[in-house]
N, C-alpha and C positions, 0 to 999 in steps of 0.2 A: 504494500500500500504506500503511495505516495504522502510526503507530508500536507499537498494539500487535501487529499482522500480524507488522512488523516484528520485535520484542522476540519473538514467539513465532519466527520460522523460527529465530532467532541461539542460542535457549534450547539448543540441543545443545550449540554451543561455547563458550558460556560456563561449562555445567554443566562441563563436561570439561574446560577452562581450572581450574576453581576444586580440581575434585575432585584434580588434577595437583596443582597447589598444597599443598595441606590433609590430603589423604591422607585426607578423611573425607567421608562420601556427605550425612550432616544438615548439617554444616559449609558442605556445598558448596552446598548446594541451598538455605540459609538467605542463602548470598553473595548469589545467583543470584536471589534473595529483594529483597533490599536492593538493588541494581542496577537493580531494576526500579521500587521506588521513587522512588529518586533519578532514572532517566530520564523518571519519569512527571513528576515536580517540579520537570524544566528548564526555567527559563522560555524557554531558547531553545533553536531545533530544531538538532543538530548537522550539520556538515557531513558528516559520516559515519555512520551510527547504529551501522555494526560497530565501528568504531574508539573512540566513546562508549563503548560497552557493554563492550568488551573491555578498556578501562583502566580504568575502575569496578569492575569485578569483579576483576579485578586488586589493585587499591589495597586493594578490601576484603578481601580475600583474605592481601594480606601482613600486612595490618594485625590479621585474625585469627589467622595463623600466629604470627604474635610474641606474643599470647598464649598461645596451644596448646603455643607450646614447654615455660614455664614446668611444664603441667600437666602434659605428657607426662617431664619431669625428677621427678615426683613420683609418676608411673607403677609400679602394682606389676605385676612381674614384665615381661615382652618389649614392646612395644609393636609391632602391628600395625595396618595401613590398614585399614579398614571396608571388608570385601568389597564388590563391583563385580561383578557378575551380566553386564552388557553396556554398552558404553558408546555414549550415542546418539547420537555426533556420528561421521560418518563422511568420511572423504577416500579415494578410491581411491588417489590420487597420494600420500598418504600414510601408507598403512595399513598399512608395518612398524613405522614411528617411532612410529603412536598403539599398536601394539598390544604394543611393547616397553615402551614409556612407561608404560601402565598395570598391567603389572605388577606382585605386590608387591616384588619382589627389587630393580626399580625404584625405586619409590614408597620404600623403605628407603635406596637409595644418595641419592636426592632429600633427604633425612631430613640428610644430614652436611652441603648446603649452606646458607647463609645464608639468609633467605629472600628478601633482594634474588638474590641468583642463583640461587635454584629458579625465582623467579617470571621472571627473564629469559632463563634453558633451556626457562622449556615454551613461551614464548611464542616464540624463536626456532629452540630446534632441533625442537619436536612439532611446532609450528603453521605454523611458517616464516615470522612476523609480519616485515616489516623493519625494520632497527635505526633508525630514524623515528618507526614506530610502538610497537617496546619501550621506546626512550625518553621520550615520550608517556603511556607506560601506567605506566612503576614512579618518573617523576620524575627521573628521570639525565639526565644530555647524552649523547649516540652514544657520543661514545668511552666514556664511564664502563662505557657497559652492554656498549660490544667487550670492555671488559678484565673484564666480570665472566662472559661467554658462555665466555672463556677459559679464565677458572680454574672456572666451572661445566666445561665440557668435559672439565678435566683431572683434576677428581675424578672423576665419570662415568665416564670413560673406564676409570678403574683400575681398578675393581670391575664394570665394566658385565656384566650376566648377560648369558648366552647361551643361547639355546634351542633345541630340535631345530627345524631348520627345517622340517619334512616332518609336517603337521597331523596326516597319515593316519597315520602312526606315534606320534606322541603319544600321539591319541587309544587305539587298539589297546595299549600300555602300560599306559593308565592304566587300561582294558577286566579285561587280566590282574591287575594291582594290585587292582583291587575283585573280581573274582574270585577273587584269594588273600585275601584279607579276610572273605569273607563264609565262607570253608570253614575260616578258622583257619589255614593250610598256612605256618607259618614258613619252609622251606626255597624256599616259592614265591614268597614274602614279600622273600626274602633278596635272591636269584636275581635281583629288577626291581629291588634296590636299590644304588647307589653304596658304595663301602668308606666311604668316610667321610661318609654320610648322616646329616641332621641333623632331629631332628623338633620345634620351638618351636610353643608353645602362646599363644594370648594370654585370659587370662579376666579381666586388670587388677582382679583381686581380688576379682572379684562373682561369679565363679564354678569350680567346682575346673579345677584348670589342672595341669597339668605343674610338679613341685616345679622340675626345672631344664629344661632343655634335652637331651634324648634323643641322644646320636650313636654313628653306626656301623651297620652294616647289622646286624650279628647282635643291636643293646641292641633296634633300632627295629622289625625285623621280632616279636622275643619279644614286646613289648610289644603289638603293632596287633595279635597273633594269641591272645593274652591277652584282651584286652580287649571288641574289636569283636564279637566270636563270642557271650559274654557280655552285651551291649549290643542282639543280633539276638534274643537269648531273652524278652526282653522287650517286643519290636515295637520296638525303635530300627533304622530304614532308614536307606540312603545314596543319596541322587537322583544321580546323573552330572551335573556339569554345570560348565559352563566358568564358570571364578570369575577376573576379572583374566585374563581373555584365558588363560590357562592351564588344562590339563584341570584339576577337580575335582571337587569333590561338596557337597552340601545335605544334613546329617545331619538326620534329623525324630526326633521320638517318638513313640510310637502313635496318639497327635492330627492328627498334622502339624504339631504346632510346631515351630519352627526350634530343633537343641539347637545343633549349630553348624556351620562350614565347614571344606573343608578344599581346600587346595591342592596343586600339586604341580609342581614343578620339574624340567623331563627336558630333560638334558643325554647326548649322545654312548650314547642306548638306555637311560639308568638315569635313576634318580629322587635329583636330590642334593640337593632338601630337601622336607619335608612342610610347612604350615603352616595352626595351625587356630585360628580366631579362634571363643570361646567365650565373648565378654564380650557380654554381651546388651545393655548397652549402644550395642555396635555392629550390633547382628543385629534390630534393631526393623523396620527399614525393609525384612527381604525377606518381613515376614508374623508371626504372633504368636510370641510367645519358648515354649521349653520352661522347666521346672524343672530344670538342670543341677543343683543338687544333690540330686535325688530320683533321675536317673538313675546319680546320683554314687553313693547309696545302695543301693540295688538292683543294682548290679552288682559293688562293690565287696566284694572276696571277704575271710575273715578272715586276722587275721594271720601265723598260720602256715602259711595255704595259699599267703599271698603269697610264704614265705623258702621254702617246699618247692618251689615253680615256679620260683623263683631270677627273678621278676617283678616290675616295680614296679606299685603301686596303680595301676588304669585311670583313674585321673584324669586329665583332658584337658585 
């Protein structure tokens, strides 16, 4: 097998390696980018090419993170990871761990570690690299990166989501969910939602977003049934579709442009968060952007129809 043979079969796990890391899909795929130079430019062939490849992407990886932090501090409004449609690296033997890992509620608790201990969690507890080869990859000695797996683990561990286990029930949820969506039905709305459900927006300023953060089953159902019904008058559709390994949906507008995503969170039969990434900056890569604030427009009702419905602005 050639090294570029080679470099193409690995391209899964490195993309998914990096996307772990960065929490962003251009980010990750520009790593994935540079790895590939840099192995094109080795003068020597390594003894390993997965083990190459996997610390290269790595390094470049943290190395990007430590700047993204900076930007992501200057972030308007929530910060979210760059929807993940599917992700194309697969392990049977490992397909809870990739498909907790990539979630966003994940990819957020990943967000409070360092980024020497994000990049030493995915590479030991996603990928199950051995502590040889993580130490190899982020520049530590064994133990440095045991005691950072540690205190990675024990952040993790505190906040770690949890999901219905049972795909088929999910899915059938999130079925109802968009069925009460598209009919307006608050009480139906209500009913698949958690008491203390939380609905966050990310539009990082390029596009209308959510003034704060939505919570409660009664603020978020008024709202999604306000809104959405509103949004359907005008040919804005909602695709089903698994976003971060979790049920969701591809919001279009009469074109089929992407206006934006949406997630969804189901815990013990209910739905305990919404999350919709609206910043087109992030939304390039699943196909052409819409004009979020034309639909902003157009469906945005006046202001005292807004305090007579006791409803906030559909802006998302």
């Amino acid at each position: 097998m050639s090294g570029t043979e080679e470099f193409q079969e690995l391209r899964p796990l490195l993309f998914s390696i990096a996307y772990r890391i960065l929490g962003g899909v251009s980010e990750a795929e520009d790593a994935v980018q540079e790895t590939w130079l840099r192995f094109e430019a080795s003068p020597t062939e390594p003894r390993s090419v997965k083990a190459f490849l996997s610390a290269t992407v790595t390094r470049i990886s943290i190395d990007v993170l430590r700047s993204a932090r900076v930007r992501r501090e200057q972030y308007v409004g929530p910060w979210l990871p760059e929807p993940l449609l599917a992700d194309p690296y697969e392990d049977p033997a490992r397909s809870a761990e990739l498909a907790d890992s990539v979630s966003m509620a994940a990819l957020l608790l990943l967000e409070r570690l360092s980024p020497l201990e994000r990049a030493v969690f995915v590479l030991r507890e996603v990928f199950d690299f051995g502590f040889p080869e993580v130490a190899s990859a982020v520049g530590r000695s064994e133990a440095a990166c045991r005691q950072l797996a540690v205190r990675a683990r024990r952040h993790m561990a505190a906040g770690r989501p949890r999901f219905e286990a049972d795909r088929k029930e999910r899915e059938e949820l999130a079925s109802r969910f968009f069925d009460a969506l598209r009919e307006g039905d608050v009480a139906g709305l209500r009913d698949l939602l958690a008491a203390d459900v939380s609905m966050v927006g990310d539009g990082g300023g390029k596009a209308p977003q959510l003034a704060r953060d939505i919570v409660g089953a009664q603020n978020v159902a008024r709202l999604l049934a306000f809104a959405f019904p509103r949004m359907a008058r005008i040919d804005v559709t909602w695709e089903p579709h698994e976003v971060n390994g979790q049920p969701g949906a591809i919001v279009r507008d009469r074109d089929g442009k992407v206006l934006n995503t949406l997630t969804l969170d189901v815990l013990d039969g209910q739905i305990q968060t919404i999350r919709l990434v609206i910043n087109p900056d992030k939304l390039g890569h699943l196909g052409p952007v819409a004009d979020a604030w034309a639909i902003d427009r157009a469906v945005r009702p006046a202001p005292r129809a807004t305090a007579e419905e006791g409803a906030t602005s559909p802006r998302q």
